[in-house]
N, C-alpha and C positions, 0 to 999 in steps of 0.2 A: 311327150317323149323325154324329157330334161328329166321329168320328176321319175320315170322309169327307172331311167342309167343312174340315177341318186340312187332309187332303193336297189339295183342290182350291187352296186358297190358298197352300200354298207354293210349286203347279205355277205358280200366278201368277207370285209373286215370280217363280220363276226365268224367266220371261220375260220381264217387267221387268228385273232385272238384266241378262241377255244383252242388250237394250236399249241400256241405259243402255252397255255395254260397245262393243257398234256405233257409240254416237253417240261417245265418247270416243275411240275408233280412225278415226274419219272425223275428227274435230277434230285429232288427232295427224298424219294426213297433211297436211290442208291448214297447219297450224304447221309443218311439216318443210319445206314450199315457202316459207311466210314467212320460214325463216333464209337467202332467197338472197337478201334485203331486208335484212338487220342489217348487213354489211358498210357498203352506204348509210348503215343511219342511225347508225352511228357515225362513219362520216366528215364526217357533218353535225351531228356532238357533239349526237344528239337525246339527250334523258333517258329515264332510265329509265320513267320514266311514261307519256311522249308515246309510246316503243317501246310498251308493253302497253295501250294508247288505239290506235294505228296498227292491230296486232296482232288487236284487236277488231273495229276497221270491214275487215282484210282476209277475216275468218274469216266476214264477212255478204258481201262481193261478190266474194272470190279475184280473178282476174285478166279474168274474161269480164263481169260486172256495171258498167255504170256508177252511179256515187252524185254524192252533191249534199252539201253543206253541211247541207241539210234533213236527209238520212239521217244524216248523224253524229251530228248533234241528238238525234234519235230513239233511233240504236242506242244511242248512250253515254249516254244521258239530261243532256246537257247544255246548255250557253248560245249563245247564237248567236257570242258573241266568242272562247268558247272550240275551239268546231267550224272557225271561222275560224282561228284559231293550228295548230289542226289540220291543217287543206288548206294553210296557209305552209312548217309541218315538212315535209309531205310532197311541196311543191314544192319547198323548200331539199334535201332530200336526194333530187331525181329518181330518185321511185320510182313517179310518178306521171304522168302525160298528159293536155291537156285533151283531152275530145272534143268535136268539132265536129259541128253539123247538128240539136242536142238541145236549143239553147237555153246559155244561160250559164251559168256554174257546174258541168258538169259534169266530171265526171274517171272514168279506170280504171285499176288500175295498169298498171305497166308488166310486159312479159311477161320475166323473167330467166331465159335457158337456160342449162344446167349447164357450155356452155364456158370460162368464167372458172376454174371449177373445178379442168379437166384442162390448163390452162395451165403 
């Protein structure tokens, strides 16, 4: 009976794992789309920090979500001055758009297609 409940629970784990394996390969494509965004924010001299802050609120809305000041708050667990220097970087390096019709403060990024690329 012992050696049963062993293998039931490592059939677990491995389902878990392949899991955790899925969510990390979905995080890995949506980052793969956030490097057509670094080119910007180097040329708007963002820091390293503000890049993996950026980086985070991209990987909660990608390119089809609008967010607010309030979300950044939230996802990054920070201050309201700081979420604010937030949406300023990411207007200083237009990678960003407001959107209209939703009330103030909103924004989504911008949609960067791969032709700069094959330039």
């Amino acid at each position: 009976k012992v050696s049963n409940s062993f293998g039931k629970v490592s059939n677990s784990f491995g389902k878990v794992s392949n899991d955790i394996e899925k969510v990390s390969n979905d995080i890995e494509k949506v980052s793969n789309s956030f490097k057509k965004y670094v080119p910007l924010l180097k040329e708007a001299k963002v820091t390293h920090i503000y890049a993996k802050n950026i980086e985070k609120v991209f990987l909660r809305c990608g390119t089809e979500r609008v967010f607010s000041q309030a979300n950044i708050i939230e996802w990054l667990n920070c201050s309201k001055s700081k979420a604010t220097n937030i949406i300023k970087v990411l207007k200083a390096a237009k990678v960003i758009e407001k959107v209209n019709g939703l009330g103030p403060g909103k924004y989504k990024f911008i949609v960067i297609t791969d032709y700069k690329e094959n330039q």
